[in-house]
PDBQT receptor file of N, H, CA, C and O in Angstrom, charges set to zero:
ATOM      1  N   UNK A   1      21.912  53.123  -0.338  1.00  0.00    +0.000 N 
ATOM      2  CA  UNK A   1      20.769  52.355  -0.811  1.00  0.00    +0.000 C 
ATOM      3  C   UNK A   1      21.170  50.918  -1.149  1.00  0.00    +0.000 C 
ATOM      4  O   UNK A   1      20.411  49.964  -0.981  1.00  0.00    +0.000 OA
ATOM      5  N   UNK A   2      22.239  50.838  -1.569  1.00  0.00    +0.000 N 
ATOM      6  H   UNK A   2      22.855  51.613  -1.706  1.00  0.00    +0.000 HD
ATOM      7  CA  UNK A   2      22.393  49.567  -1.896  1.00  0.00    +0.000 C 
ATOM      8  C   UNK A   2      22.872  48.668  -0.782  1.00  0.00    +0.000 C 
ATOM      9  O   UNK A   2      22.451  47.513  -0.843  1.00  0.00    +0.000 OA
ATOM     10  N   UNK A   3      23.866  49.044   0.470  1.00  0.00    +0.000 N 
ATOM     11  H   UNK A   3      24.208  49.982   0.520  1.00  0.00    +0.000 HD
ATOM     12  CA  UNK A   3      23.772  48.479   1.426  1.00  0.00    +0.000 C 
ATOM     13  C   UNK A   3      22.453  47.877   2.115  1.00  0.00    +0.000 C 
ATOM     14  O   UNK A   3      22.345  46.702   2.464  1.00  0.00    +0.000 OA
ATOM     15  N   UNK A   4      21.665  48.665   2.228  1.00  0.00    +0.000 N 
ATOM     16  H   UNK A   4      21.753  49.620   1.945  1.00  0.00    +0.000 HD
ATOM     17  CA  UNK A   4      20.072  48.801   2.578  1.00  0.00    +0.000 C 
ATOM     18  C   UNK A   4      20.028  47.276   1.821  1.00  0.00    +0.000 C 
ATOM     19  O   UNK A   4      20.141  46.236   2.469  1.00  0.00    +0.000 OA
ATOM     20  N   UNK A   5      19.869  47.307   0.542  1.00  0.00    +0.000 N 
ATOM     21  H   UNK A   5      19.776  48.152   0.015  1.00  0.00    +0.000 HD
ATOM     22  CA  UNK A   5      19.229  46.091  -0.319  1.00  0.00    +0.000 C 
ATOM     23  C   UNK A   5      20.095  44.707   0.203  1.00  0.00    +0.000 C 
ATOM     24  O   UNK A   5      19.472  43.645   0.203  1.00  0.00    +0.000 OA
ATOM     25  N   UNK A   6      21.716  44.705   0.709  1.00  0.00    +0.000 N 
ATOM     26  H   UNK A   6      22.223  45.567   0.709  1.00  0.00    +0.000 HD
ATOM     27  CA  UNK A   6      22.630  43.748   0.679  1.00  0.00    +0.000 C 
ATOM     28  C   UNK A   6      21.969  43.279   1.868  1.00  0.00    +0.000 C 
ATOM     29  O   UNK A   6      21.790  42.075   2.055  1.00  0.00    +0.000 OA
ATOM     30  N   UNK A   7      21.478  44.440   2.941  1.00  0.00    +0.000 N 
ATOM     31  H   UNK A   7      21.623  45.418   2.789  1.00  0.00    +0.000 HD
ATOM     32  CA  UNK A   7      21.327  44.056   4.196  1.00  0.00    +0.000 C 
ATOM     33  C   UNK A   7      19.861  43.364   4.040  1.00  0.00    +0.000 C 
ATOM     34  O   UNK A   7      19.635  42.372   4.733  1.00  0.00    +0.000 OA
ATOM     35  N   UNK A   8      19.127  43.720   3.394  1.00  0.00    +0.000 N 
ATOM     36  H   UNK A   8      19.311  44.526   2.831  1.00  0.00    +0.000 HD
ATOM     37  CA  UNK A   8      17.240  42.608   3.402  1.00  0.00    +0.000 C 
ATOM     38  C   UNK A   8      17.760  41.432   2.568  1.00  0.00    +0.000 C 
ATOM     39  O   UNK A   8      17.026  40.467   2.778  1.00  0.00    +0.000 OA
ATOM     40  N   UNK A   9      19.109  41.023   1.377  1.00  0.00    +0.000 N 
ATOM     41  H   UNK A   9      19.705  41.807   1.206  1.00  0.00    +0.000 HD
ATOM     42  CA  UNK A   9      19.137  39.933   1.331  1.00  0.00    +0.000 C 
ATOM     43  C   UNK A   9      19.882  38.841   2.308  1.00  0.00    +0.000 C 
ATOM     44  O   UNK A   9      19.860  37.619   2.453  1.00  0.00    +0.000 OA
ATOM     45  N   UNK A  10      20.621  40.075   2.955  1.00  0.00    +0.000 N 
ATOM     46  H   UNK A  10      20.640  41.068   2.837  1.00  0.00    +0.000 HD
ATOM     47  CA  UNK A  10      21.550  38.407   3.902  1.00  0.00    +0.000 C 
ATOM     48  C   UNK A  10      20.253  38.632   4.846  1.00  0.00    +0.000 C 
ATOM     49  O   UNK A  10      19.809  37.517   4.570  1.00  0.00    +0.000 OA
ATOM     50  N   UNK A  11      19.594  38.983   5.444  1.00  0.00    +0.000 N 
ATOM     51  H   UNK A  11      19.954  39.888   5.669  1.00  0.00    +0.000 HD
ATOM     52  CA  UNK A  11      18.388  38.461   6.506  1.00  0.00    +0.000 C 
ATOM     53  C   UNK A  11      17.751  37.724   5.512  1.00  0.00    +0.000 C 
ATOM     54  O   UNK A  11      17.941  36.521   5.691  1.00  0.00    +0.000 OA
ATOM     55  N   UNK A  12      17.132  37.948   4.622  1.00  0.00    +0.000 N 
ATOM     56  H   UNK A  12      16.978  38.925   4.477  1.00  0.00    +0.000 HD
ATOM     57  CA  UNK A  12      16.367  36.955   4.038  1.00  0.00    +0.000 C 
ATOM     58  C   UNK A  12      17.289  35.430   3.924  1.00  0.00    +0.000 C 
ATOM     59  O   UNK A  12      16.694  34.376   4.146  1.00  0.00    +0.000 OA
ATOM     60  N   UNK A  13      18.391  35.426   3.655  1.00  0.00    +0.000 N 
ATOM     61  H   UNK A  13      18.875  36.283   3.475  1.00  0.00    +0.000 HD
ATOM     62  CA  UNK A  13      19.235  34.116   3.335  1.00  0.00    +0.000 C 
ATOM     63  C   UNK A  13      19.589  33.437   4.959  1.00  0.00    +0.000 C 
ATOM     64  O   UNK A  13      19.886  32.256   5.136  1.00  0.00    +0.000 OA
ATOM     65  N   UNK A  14      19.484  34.427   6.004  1.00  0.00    +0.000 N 
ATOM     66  H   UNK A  14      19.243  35.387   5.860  1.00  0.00    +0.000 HD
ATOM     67  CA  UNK A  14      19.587  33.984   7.333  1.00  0.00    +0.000 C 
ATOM     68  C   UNK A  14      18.864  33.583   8.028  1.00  0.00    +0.000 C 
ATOM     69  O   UNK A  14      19.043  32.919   9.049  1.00  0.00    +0.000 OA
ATOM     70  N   UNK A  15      17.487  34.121   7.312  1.00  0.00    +0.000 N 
ATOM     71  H   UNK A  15      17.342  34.660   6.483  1.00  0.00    +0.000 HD
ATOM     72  CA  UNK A  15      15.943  33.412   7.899  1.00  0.00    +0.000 C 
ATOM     73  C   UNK A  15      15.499  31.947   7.264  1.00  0.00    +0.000 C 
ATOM     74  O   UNK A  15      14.901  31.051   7.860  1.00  0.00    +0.000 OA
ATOM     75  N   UNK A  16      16.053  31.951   5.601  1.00  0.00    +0.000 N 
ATOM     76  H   UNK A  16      16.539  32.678   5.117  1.00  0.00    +0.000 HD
ATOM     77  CA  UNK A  16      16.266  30.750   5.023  1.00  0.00    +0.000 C 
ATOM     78  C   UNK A  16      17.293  29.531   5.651  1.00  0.00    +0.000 C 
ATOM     79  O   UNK A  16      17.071  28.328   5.512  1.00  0.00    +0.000 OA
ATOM     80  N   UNK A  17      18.310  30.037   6.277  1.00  0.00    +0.000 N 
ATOM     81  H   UNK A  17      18.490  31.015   6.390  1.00  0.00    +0.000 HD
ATOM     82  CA  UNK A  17      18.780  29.249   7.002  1.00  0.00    +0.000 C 
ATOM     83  C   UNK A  17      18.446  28.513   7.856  1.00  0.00    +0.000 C 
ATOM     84  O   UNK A  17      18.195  27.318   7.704  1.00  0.00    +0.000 OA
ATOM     85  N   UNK A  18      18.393  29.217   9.008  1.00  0.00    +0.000 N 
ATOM     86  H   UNK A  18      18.597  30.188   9.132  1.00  0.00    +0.000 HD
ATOM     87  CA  UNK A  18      17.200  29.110  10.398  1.00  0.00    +0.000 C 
ATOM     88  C   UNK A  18      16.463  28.429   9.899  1.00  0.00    +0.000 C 
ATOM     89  O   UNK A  18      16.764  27.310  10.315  1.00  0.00    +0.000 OA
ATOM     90  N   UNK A  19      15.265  28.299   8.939  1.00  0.00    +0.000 N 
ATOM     91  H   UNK A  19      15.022  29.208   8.601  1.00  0.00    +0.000 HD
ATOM     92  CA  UNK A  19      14.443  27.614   8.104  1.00  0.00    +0.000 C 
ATOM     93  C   UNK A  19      14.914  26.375   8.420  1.00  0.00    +0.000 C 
ATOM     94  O   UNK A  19      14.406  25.822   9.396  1.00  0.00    +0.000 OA
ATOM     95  N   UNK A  20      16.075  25.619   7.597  1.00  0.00    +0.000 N 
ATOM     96  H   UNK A  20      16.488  26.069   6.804  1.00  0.00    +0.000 HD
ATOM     97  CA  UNK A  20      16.663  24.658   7.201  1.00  0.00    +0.000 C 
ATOM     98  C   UNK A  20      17.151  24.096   8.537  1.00  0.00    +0.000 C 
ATOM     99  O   UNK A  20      16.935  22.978   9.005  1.00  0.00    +0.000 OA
ATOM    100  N   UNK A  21      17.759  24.973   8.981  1.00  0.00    +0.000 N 
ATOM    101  H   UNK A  21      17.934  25.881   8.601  1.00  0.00    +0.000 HD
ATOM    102  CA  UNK A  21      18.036  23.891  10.320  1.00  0.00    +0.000 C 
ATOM    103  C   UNK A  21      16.879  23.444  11.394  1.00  0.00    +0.000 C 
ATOM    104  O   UNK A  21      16.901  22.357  11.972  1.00  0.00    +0.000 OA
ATOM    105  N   UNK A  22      16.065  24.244  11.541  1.00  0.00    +0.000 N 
ATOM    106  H   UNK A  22      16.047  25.127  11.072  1.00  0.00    +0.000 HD
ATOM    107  CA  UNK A  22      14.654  24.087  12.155  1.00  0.00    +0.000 C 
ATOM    108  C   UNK A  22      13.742  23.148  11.424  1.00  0.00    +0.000 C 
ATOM    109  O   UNK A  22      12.904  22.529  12.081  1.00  0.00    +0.000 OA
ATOM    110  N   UNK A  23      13.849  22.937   9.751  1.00  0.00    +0.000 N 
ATOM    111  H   UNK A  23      14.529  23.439   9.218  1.00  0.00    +0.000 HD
ATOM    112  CA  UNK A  23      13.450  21.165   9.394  1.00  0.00    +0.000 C 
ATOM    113  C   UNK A  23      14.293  20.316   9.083  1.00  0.00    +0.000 C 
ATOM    114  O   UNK A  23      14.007  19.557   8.157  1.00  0.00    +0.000 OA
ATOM    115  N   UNK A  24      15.312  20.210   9.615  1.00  0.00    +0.000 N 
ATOM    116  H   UNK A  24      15.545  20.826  10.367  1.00  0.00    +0.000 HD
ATOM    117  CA  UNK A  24      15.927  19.167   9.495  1.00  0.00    +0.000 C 
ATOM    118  C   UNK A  24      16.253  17.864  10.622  1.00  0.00    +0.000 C 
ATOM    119  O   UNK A  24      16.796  16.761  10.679  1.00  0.00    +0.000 OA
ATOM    120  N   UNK A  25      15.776  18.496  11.149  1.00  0.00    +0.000 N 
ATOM    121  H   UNK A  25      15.335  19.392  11.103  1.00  0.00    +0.000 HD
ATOM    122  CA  UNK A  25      15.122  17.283  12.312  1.00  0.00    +0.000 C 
ATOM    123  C   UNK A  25      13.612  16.449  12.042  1.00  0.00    +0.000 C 
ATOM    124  O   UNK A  25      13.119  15.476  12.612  1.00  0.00    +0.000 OA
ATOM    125  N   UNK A  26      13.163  17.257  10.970  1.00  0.00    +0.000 N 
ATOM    126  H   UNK A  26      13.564  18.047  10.507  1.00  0.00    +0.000 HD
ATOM    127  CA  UNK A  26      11.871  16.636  10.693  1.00  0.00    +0.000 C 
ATOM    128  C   UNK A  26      12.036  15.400   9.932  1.00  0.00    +0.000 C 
ATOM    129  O   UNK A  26      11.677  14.238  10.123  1.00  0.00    +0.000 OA
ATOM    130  N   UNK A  27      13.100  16.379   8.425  1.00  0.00    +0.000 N 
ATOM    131  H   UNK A  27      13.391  17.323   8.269  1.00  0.00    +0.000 HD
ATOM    132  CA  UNK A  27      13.716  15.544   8.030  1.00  0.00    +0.000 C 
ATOM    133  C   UNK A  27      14.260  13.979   8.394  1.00  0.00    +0.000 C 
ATOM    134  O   UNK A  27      13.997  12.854   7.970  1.00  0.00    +0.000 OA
ATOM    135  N   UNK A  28      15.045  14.466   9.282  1.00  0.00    +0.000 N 
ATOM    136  H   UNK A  28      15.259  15.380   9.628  1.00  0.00    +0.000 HD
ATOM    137  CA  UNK A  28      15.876  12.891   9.738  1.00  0.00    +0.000 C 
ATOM    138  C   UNK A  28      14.505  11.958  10.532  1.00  0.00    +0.000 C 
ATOM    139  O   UNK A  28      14.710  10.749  10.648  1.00  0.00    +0.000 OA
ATOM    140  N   UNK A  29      13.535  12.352  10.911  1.00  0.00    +0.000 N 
ATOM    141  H   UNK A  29      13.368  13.334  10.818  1.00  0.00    +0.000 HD
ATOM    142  CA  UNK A  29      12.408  11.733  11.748  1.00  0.00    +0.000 C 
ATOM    143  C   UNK A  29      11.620  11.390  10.630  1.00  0.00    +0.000 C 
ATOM    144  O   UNK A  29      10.844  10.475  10.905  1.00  0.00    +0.000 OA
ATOM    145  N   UNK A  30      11.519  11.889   9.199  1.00  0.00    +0.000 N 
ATOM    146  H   UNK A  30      12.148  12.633   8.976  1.00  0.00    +0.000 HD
ATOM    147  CA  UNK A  30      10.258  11.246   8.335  1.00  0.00    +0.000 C 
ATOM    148  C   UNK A  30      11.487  10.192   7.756  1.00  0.00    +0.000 C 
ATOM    149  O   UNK A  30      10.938   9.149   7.400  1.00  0.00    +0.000 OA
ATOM    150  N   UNK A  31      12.860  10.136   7.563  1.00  0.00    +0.000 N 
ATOM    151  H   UNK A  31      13.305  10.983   7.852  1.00  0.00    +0.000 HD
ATOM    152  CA  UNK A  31      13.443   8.692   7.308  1.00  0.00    +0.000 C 
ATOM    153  C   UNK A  31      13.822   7.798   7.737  1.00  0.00    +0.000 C 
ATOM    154  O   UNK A  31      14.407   6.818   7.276  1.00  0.00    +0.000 OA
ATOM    155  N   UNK A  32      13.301   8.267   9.278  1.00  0.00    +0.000 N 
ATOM    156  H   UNK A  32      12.825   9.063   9.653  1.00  0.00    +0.000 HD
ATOM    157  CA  UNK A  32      13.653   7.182  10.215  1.00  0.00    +0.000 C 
ATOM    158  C   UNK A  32      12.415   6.281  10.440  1.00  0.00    +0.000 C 
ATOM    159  O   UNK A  32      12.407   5.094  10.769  1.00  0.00    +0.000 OA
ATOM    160  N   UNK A  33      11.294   7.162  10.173  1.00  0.00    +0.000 N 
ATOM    161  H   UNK A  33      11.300   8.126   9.906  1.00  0.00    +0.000 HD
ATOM    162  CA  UNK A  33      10.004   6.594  10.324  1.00  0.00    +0.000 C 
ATOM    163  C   UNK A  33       9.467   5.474   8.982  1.00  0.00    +0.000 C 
ATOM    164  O   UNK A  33       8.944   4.370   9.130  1.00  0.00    +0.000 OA
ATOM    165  N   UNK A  34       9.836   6.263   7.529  1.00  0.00    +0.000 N 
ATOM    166  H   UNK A  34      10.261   7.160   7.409  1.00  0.00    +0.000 HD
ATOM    167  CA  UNK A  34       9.933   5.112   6.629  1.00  0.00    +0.000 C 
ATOM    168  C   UNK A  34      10.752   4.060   6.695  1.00  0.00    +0.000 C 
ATOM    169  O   UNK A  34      10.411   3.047   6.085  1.00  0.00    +0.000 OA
ATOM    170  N   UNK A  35      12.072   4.066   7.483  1.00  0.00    +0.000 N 
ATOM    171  H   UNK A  35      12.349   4.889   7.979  1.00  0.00    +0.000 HD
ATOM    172  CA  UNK A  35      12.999   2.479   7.301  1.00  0.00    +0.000 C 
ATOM    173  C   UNK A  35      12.089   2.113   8.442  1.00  0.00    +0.000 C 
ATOM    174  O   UNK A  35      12.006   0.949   8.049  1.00  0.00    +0.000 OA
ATOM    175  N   UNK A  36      11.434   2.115   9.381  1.00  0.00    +0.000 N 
ATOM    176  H   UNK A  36      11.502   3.060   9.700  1.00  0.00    +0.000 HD
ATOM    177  CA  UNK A  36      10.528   1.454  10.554  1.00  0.00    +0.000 C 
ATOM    178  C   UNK A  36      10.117   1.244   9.737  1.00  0.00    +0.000 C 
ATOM    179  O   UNK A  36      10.636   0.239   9.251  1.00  0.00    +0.000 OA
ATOM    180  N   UNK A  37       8.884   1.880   8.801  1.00  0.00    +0.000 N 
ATOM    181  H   UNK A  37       8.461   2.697   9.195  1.00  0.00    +0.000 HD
ATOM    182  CA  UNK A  37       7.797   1.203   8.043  1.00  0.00    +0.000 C 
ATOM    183  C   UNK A  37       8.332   0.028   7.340  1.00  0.00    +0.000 C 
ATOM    184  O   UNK A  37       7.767  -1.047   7.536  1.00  0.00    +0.000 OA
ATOM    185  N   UNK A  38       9.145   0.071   6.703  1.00  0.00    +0.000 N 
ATOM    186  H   UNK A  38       9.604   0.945   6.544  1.00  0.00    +0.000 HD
ATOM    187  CA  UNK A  38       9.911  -0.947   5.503  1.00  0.00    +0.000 C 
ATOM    188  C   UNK A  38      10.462  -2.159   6.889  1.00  0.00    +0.000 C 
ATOM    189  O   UNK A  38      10.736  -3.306   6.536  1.00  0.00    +0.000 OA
ATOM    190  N   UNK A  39      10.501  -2.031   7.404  1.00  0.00    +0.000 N 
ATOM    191  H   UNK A  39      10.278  -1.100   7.691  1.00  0.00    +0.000 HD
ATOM    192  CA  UNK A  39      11.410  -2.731   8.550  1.00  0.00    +0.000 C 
ATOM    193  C   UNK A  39       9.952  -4.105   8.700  1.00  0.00    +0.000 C 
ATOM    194  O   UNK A  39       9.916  -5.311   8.455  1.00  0.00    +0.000 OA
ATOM    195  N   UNK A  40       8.981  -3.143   9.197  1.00  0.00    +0.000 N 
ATOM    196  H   UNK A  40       9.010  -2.163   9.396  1.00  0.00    +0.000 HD
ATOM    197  CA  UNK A  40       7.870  -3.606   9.668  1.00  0.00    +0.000 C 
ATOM    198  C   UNK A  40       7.206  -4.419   8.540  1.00  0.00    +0.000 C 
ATOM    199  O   UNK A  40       6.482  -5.381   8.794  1.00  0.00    +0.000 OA
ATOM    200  N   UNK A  41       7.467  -4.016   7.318  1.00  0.00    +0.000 N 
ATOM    201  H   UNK A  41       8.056  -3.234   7.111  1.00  0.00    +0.000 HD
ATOM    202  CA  UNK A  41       6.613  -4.879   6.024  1.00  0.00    +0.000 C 
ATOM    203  C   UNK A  41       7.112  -5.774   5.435  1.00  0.00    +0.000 C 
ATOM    204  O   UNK A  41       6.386  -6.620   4.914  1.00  0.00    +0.000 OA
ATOM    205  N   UNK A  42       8.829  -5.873   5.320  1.00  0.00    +0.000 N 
ATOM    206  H   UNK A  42       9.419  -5.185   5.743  1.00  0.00    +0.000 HD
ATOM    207  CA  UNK A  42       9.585  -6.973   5.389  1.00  0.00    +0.000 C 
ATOM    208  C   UNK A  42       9.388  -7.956   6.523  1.00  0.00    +0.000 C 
ATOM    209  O   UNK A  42       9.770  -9.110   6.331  1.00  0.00    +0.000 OA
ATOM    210  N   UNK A  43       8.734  -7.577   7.893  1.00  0.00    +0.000 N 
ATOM    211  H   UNK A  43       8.423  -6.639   8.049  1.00  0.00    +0.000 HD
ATOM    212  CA  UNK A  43       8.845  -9.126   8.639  1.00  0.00    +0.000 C 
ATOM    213  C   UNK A  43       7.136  -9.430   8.477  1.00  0.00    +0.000 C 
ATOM    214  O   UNK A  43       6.449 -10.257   9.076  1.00  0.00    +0.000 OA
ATOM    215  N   UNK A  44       6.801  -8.569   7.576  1.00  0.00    +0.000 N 
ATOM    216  H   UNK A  44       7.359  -7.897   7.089  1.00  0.00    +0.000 HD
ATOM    217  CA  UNK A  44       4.985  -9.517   7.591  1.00  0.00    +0.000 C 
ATOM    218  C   UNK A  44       5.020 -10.172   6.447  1.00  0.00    +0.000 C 
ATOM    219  O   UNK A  44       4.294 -11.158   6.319  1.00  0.00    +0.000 OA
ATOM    220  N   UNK A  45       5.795  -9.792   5.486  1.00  0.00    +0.000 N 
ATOM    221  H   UNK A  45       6.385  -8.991   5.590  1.00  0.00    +0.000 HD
ATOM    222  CA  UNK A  45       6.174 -10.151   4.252  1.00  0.00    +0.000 C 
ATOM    223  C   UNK A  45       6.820 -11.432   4.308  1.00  0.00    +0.000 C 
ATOM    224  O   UNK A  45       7.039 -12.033   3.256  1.00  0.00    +0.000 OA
ATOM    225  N   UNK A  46       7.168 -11.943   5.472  1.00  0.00    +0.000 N 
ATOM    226  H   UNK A  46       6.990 -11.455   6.327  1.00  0.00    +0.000 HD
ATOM    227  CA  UNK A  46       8.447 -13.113   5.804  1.00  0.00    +0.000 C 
ATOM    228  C   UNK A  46       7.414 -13.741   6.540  1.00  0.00    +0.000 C 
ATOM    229  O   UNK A  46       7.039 -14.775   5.989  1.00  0.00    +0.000 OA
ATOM    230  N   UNK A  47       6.674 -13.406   7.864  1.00  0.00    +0.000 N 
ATOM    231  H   UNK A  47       6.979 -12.566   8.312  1.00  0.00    +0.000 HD
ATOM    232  CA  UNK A  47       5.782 -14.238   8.285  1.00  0.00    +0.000 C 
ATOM    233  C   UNK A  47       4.763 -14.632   7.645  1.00  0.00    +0.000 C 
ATOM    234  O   UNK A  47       4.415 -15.801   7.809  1.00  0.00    +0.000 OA
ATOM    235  N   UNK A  48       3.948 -13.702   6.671  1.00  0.00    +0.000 N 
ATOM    236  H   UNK A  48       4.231 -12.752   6.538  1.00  0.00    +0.000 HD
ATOM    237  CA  UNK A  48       3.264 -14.657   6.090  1.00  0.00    +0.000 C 
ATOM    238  C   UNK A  48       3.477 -15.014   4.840  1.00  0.00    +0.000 C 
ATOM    239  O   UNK A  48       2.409 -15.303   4.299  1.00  0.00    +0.000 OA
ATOM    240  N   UNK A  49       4.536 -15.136   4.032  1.00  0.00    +0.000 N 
ATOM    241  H   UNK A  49       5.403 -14.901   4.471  1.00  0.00    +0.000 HD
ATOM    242  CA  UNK A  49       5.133 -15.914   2.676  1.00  0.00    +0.000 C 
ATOM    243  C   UNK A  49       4.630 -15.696   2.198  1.00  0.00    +0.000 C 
ATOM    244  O   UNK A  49       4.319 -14.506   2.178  1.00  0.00    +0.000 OA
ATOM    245  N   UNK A  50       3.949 -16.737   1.202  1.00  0.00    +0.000 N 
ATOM    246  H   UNK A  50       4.201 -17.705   1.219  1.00  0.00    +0.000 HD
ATOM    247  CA  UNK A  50       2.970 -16.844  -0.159  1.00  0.00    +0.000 C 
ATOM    248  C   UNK A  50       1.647 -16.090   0.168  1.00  0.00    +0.000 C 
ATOM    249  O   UNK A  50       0.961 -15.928  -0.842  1.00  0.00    +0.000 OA
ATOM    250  N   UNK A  51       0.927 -15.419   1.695  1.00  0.00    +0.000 N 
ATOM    251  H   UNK A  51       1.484 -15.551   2.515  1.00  0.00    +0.000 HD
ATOM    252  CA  UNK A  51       0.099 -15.184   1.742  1.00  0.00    +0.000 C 
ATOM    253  C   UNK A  51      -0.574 -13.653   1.485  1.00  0.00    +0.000 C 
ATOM    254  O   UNK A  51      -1.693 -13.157   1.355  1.00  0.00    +0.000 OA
ATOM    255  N   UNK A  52       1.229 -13.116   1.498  1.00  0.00    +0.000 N 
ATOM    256  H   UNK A  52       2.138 -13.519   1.604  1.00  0.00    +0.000 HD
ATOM    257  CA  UNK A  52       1.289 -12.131   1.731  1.00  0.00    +0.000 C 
ATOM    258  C   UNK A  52       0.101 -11.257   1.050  1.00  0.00    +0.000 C 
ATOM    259  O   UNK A  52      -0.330 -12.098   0.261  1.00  0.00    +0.000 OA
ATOM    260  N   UNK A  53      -0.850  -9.888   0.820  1.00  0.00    +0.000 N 
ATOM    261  H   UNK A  53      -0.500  -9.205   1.461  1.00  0.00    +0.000 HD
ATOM    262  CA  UNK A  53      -1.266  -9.713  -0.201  1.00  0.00    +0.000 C 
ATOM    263  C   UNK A  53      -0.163  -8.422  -0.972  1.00  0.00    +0.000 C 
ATOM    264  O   UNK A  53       0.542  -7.523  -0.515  1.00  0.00    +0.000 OA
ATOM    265  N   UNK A  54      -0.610  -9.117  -2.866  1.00  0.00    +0.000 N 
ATOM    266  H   UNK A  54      -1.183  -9.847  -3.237  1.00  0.00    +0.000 HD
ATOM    267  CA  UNK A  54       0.297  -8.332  -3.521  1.00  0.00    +0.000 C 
ATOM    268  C   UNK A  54      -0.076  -6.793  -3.200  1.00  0.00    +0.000 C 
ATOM    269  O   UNK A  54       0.599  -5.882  -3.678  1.00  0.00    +0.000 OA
TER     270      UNK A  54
């Protein structure tokens, strides 16, 4: 019985895994997509100077 129990937690910790590596590409794509954003608001921020709005 208790094997039984060892064996539903390592699948559960192996499906949690799988999990993690399956978003971590999302990951690296939502911080690649905010330094674009920041990238992009620093040169409007520079082209239009004082006009910028706060």
């Amino acid at each position: 019985m208790i094997f039984t129990a060892l064996a539903y937690l390592l699948i559960a910790a192996l499906a949690i895994a799988a999990l993690a590596v399956f978003m971590l590409p999302v990951y690296v794509w939502t911080l690649a997509r905010d330094r674009a954003a920041d990238a992009d608001m620093a040169e409007a921020r520079h082209i239009l100077g004082k006009d910028f709005p706060a």
